[in-house]
C-alpha positions in Angstrom: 86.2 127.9 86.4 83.1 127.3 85.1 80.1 129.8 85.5 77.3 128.1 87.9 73.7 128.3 86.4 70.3 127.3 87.7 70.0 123.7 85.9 69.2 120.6 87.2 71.5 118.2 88.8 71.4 116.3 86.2 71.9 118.5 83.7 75.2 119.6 85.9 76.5 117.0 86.4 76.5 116.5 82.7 78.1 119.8 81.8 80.5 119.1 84.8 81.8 115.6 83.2 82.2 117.5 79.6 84.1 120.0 81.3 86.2 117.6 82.6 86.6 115.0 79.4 87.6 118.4 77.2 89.9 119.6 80.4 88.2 122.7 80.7 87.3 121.8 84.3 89.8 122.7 86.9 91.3 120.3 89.9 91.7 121.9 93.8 93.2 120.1 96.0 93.6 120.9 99.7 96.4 119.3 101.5 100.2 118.9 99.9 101.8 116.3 101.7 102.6 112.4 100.7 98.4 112.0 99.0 97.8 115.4 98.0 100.7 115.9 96.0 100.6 112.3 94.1 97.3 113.9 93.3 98.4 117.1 91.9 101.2 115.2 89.4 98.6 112.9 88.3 96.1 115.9 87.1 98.8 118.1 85.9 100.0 115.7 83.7 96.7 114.7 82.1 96.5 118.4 80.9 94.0 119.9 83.9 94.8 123.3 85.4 95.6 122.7 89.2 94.9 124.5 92.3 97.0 123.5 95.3 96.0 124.1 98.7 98.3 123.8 102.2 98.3 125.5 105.3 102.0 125.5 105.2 103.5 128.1 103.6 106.8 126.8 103.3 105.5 124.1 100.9 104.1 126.5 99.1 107.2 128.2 98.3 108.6 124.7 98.0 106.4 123.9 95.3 106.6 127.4 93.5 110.5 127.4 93.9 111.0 123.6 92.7 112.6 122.6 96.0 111.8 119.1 96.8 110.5 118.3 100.2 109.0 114.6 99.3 111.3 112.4 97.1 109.3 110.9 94.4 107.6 113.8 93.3 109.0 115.8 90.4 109.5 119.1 91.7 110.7 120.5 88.6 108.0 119.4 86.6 105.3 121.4 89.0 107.9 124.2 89.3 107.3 124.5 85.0 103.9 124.0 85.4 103.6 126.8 87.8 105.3 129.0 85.6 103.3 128.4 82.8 100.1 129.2 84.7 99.0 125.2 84.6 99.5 125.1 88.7 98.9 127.5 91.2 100.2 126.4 94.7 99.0 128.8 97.5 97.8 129.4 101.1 95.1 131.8 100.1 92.3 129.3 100.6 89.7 132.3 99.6 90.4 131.0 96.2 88.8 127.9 96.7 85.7 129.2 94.0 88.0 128.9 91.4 88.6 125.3 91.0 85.3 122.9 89.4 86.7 120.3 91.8 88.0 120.1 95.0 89.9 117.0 96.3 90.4 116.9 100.3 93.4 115.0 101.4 94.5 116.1 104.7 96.0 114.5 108.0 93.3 112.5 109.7 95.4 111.7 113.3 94.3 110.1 116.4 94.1 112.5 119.9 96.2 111.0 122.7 93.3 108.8 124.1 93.0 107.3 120.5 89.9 108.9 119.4 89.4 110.4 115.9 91.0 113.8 115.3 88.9 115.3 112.4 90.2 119.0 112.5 91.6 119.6 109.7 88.9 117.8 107.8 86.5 120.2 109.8 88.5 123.0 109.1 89.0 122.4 105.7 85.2 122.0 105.0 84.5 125.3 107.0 86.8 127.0 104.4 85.3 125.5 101.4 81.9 126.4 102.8 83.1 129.8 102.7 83.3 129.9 99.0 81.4 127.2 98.0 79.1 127.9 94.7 76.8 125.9 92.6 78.0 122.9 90.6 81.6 122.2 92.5 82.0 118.7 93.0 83.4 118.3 96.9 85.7 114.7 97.5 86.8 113.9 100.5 90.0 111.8 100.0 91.1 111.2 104.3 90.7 108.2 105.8 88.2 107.8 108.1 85.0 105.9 109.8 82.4 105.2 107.7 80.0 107.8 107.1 82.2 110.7 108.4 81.1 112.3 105.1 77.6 112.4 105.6 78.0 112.9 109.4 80.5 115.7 109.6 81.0 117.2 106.4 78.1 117.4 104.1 76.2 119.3 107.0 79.0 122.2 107.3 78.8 122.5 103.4 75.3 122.4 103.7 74.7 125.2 106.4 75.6 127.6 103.0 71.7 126.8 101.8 73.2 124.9 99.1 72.6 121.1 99.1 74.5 118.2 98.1 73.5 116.0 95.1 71.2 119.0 94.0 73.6 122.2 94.2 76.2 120.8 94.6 78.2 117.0 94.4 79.7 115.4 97.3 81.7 112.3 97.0 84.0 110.0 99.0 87.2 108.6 97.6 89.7 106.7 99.6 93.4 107.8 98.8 95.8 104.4 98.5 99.4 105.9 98.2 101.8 103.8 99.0 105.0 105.6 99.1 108.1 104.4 97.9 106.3 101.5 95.6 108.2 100.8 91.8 105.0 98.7 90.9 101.9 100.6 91.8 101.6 104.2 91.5 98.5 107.4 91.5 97.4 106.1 88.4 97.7 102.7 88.6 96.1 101.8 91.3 91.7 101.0 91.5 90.3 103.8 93.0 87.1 103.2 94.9 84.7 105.9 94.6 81.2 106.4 96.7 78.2 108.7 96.6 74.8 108.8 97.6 73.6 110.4 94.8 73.6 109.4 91.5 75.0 112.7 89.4 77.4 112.7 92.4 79.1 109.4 91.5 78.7 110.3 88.0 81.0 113.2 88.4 83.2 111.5 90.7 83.5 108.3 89.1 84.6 110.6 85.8 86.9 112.9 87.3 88.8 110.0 88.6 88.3 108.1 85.4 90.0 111.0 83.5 93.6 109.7 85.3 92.9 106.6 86.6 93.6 103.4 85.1 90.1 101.7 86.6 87.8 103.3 89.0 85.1 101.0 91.3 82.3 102.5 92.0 79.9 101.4 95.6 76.7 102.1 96.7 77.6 104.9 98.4 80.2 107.0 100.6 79.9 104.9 103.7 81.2 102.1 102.0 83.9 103.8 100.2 84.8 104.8 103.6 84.1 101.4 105.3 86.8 99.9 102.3 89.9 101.9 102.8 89.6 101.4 107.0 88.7 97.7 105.9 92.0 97.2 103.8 94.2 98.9 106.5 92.2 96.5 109.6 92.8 93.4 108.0 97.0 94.6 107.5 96.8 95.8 111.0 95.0 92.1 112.2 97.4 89.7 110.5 100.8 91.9 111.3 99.7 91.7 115.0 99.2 87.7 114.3 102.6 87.7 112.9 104.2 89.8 115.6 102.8 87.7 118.5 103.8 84.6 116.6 107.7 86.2 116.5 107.0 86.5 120.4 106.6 83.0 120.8 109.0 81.9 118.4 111.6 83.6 120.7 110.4 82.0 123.5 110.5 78.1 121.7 113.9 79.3 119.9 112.7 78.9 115.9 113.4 81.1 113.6 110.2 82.7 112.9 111.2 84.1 109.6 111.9 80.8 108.6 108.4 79.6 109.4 106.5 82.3 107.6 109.7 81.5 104.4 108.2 78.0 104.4 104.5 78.6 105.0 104.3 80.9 102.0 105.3 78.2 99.5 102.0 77.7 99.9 100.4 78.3 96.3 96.6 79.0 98.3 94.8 79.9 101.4 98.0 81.7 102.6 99.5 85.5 101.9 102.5 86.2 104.0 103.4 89.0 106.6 106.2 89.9 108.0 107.0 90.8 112.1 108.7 94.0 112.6 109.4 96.4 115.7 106.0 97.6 115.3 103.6 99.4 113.0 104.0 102.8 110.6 102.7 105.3 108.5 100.2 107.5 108.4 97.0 104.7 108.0 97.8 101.3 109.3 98.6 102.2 113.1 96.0 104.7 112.7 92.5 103.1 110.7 91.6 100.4 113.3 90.9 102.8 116.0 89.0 104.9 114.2 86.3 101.8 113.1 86.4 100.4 116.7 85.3 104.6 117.9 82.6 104.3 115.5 81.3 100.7 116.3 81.1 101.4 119.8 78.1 103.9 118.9 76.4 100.7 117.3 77.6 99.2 120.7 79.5 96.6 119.0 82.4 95.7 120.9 85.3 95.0 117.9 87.6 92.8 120.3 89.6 91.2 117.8 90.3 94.5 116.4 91.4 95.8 119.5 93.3 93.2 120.4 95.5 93.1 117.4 96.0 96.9 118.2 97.5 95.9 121.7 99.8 93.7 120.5 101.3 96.2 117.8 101.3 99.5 120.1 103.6 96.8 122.5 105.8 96.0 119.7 108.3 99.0 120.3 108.5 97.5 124.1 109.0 94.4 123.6 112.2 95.7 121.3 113.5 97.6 123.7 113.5 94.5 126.2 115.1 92.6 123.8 118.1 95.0 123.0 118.0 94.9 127.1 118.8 91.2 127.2 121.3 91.3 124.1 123.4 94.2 126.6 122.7 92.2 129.6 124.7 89.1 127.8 127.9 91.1 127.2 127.4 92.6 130.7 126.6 95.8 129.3 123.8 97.9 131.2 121.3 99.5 128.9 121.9 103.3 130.8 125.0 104.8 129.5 124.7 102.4 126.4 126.1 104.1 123.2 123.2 103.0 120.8 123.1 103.5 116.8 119.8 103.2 114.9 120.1 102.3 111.1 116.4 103.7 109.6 113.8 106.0 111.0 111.3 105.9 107.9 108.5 104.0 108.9 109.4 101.2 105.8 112.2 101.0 103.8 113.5 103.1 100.8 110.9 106.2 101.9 111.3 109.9 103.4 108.3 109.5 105.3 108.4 109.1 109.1 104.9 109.4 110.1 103.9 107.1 113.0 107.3 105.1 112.6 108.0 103.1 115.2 111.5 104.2 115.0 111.0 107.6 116.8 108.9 105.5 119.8 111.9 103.2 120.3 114.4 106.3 120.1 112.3 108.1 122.8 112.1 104.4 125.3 115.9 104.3 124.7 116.6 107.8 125.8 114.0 107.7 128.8 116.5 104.7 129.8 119.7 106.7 130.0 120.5 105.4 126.3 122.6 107.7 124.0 121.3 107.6 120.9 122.1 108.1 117.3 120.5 107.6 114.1 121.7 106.9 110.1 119.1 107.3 107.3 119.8 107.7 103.9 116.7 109.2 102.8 116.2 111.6 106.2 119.3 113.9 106.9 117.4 115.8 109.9 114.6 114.5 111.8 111.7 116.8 112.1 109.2 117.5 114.9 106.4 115.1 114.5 103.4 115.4 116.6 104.3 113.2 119.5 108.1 113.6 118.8 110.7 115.9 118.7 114.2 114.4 119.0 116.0 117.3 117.5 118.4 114.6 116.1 120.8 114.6 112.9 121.9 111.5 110.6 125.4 110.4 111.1 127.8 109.3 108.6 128.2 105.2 108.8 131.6 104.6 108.7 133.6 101.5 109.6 134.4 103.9 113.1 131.3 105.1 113.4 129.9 101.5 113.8 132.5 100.1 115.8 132.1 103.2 118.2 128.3 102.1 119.6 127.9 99.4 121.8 124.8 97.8 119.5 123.9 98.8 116.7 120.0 98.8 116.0 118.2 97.7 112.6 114.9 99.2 112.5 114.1 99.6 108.6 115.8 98.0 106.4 116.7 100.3 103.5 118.1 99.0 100.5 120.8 101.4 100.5 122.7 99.6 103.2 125.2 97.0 103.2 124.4 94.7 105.6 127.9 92.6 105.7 129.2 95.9 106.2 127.4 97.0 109.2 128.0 93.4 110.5 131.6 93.4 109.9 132.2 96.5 111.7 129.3 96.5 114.8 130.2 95.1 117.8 126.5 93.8 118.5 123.5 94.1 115.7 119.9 94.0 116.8 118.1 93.0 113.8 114.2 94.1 114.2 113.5 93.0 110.2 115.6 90.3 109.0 117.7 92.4 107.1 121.1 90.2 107.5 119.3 86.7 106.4 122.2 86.9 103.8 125.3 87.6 105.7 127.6 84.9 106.1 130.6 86.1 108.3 130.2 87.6 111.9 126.5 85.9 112.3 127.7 85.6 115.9 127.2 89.5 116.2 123.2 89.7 115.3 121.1 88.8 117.6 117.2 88.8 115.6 114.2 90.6 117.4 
């Protein structure tokens, strides 16, 4: 920790980035889940002490006890760390002086009538706040609408008398995990970075800098914000183009997946997505309601935007109607219907079932008399999400297991599975992702949603 004085901002911010290119400056961050954790490793192994902050106290004893609770994280390695005095993982947010740096990376949800939930980012700032001191630099990491920063945090930091840019930094940094990826990790991937001060982003951008391969710098923290909901909007736009193309394609009988094969041998003006039984994960389903909240107090109507988010909140629907029709064919009702769902991670190879479509189409099938069960490799026991709580366990996939259901249902396509298995041994396979493009034998078995 280092001792607050009465310079000058700039002078400050000076001694802060020293601190931090000799790591003598300290990391907090506040939230331990699938961005706050990434975090942690990153800083820990770039030789910074490391504060970790969760509400949840069983992660906490996770962490100190090197149990694993998200799978590409190196428990043992923070476990050492902790140990050796390098991390100290805790609940006890009244320690929040002690870090130089404090990184805010919690859950940034949507209430049931789609509006922003900022809670825990409110919540989080009011316990900063509380032991705030001179010199800390302050990052929000969450994803949100732009100037959310300014707006809702900086004045909750600022009703301590201290004030950003001259007693203390404020920044904005949007996280970009992306769970489950071989090719871009923490450290790897440009990190945006936005103040509205200029010793701020100098801090900011250095922090950053110190384990990040290339950091870009805007013009301030609305923009940083406006980027990350940007990037996740125009995913959000094209899958719902994509997915209301697959609707049509059904209707004409081609091969959507064929069509989107074809049109990416395109070498320019092209970049393919891919249909699936509807969106996931904690940003994409998530980030374009949050801009379309905020534009409406510009009273800008964002139509497209909204559109696109119609047509992917249906998707889980419009799979359920099609497993509907494949039953209907072998004169098989849906009520009654012994149903087995292969994936309930919200993309394939991942732990990570936030906002998966999986657990809406489990909950349609069950509210239609369905009985369900689920395989996952990477999820032995689904947990209680905050819309869902099916209580359910994986099931072993067997050869018997298979042939027991009356369809089985594709809904992430894991690596771990063998697709010519499942199709050798299911009576009927729903494919929601293309997953048995390469299976030769029983074709007559899959019918593609």
């Amino acid at each position: 920790m280092l001792l607050a004085d009465s310079m000058d901002s700039t002078a400050a911010a000076g001694a802060l980035v020293e601190a931090i290119e000799n790591r003598t400056a300290s990391v907090g961050i506040c939230g331990l889940g699938y961005v706050g954790l990434p975090l942690v490793a990153a800083f820990r192994s770039r030789g910074f002490k490391v504060w970790g902050f969760d509400i949840d106290d069983a992660k906490i004893q996770a962490l100190k006890a090197g149990d694993s609770y998200i799978a590409h994280i190196d428990f043992d390695a923070l476990k050492i760390a902790h140990t050796e005095g390098q991390f100290e993982p805790t609940s006890d947010f009244g320690q929040l002086d002690q870090p130089d740096i404090i990184l805010i990376a919690v859950p940034t949800p949507l209430t049931k009538t789609r509006e922003p939930d900022l809670r825990a980012v409110e919540g989080t700032c009011r316990q900063i706040a509380a032991k705030l001191r001179p010199n800390q630099l302050v990052v929000l990491e969450s994803t949100t609408y732009p100037r959310t920063t300014q707006e809702v945090c900086q004045p909750i930091l600022e009703a301590t008398g201290l004030v950003a840019g001259q007693d203390f930094f404020l920044a904005y940094s949007p996280e970009r995990e992306d769970p489950g990826n071989p090719k871009y990790g923490t450290t790897s991937i440009p990190k945006v970075v936005g103040a509205n001060d200029e010793a701020s982003r100098r801090v900011a951008e250095a922090i950053y800098g110190s384990v990040i391969e290339r950091v870009v710098a805007v013009s301030d923290m609305a923009a940083a914000e406006l980027c990350k909901i940007f990037e996740n909007t125009f995913r959000a736009v094209n899958i719902a183009l994509v997915n209301e193309l697959k609707l049509m394609c059904q209707r004409m009988g081609i091969d959507v997946w064929e069509v989107i094969d074809a049109a990416a041998t395109k070498p320019f003006g092209f970049m393919p997505f891919y249909p699936g039984p509807g969106l996931g994960g904690h940003c994409i389903p998530i980030d374009p309601f949050y801009l379309t909240w905020k534009a409406r107090e510009y009273d800008f109507s964002t139509r497209f935007i909204e559109l696109a988010g119609e047509i992917n909140t249906r998707m889980p629907y419009h799979v359920v109607d099609g497993l509907m029709h494949a039953l209907n064919e072998r004169s098989r009702a849906l009520r009654g219907a012994r149903l087995l769902v292969l994936g309930v991670a919200y993309k394939k190879n991942v732990d990570d079932v936030r906002e998966s479509p999986s657990l809406k189409i489990i909950d349609l099938l069950k509210k239609e008399g369905a009985v369900v069960a689920y395989n996952d490799p990477h999820i032995s026991v689904m947990k209680k999400t905050r819309q869902f709580d099916h209580g359910m366990t994986s099931v072993e996939l067997t050869a018997e297991v298979l042939a027991s259901h009356d369809a089985v249902m594709i809904l992430t396509d894991h690596d771990a599975y063998d697709w010519d298995f499942v199709v050798e041994h299911a009576s009927l396979v729903v494919d929601t992702r293309n997953a048995t493009k390469r299976v030769a034998r029983g074709r007559h078995k899959i019918r593609k949603l």
